[in-house]
C-alpha positions as CSV (number, residue, x, y, z in Angstrom):
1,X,0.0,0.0,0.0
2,X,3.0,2.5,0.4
3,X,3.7,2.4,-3.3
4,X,0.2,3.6,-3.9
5,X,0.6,6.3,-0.9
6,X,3.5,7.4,-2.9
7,X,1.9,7.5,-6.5
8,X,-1.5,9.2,-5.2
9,X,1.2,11.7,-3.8
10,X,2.5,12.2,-7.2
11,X,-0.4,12.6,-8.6
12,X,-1.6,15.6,-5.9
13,X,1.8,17.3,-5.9
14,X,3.9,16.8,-9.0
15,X,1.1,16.7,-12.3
16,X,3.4,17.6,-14.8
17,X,5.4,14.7,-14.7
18,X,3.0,11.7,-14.6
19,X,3.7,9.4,-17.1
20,X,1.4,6.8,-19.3
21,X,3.1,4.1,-17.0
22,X,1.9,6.0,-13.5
23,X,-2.1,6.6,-14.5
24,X,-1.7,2.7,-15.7
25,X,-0.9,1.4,-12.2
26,X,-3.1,4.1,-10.4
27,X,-6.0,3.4,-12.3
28,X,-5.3,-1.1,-12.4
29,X,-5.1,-0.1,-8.2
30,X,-8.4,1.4,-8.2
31,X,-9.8,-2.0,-9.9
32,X,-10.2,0.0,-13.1
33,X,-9.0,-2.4,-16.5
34,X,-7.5,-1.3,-19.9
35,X,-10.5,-2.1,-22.2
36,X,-9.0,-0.5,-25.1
37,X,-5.8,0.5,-26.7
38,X,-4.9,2.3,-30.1
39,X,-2.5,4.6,-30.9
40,X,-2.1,7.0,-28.5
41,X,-5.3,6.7,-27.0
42,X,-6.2,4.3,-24.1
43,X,-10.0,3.7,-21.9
44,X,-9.7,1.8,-19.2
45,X,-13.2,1.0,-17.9
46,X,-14.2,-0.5,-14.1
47,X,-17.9,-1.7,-13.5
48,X,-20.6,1.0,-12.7
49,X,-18.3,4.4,-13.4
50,X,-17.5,6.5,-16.4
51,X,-14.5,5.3,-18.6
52,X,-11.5,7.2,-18.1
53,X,-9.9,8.1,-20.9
54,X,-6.2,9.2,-21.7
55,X,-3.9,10.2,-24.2
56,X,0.0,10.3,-24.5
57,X,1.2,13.9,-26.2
58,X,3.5,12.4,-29.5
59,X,6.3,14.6,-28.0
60,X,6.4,14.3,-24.7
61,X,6.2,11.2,-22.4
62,X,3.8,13.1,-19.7
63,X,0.5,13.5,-19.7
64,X,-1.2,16.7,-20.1
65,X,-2.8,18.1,-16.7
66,X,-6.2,17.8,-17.7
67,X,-6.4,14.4,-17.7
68,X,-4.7,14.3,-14.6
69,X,-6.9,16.2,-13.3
70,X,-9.8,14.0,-14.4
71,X,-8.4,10.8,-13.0
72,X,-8.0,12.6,-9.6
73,X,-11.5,13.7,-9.7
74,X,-13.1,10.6,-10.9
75,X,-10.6,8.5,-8.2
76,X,-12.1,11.0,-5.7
77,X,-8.0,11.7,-4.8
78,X,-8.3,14.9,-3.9
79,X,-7.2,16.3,0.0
């Protein structure tokens, strides 16, 4: 549980450097699975909740603060 102590501190303090890797383990934790994949566009989908979306920038291997932001609403992360 401290690894996803640390991440869900990540995600509160340090948003412009989460990566495709860090909303995949956040969002797996939360008992959310990746139902589709193309591209650069994933939707990872959990049983009675809206599918959370997200796509990696082509130049950059963060992801932008609004989806960020929408992962820590929908996870209900927020202090």
């Amino acid at each position: 549980m401290k690894r996803d102590e640390k991440l869900i501190r990540k995600f509160l303090t340090d948003k412009m450097h989460i990566t495709v890797e860090d909303c995949d383990r956040l969002l797996t934790a939360y008992g959310y699975s990746l139902h589709k994949k193309g591209g650069s566009h994933r939707a990872y989908h959990k049983y009675g909740t809206t599918p959370v979306n997200i796509v990696s920038p082509k130049k950059s291997r963060y992801i932008l603060i609004a989806y960020v932001n929408r992962i820590i609403r929908d996870l209900g992360l927020e202090e």
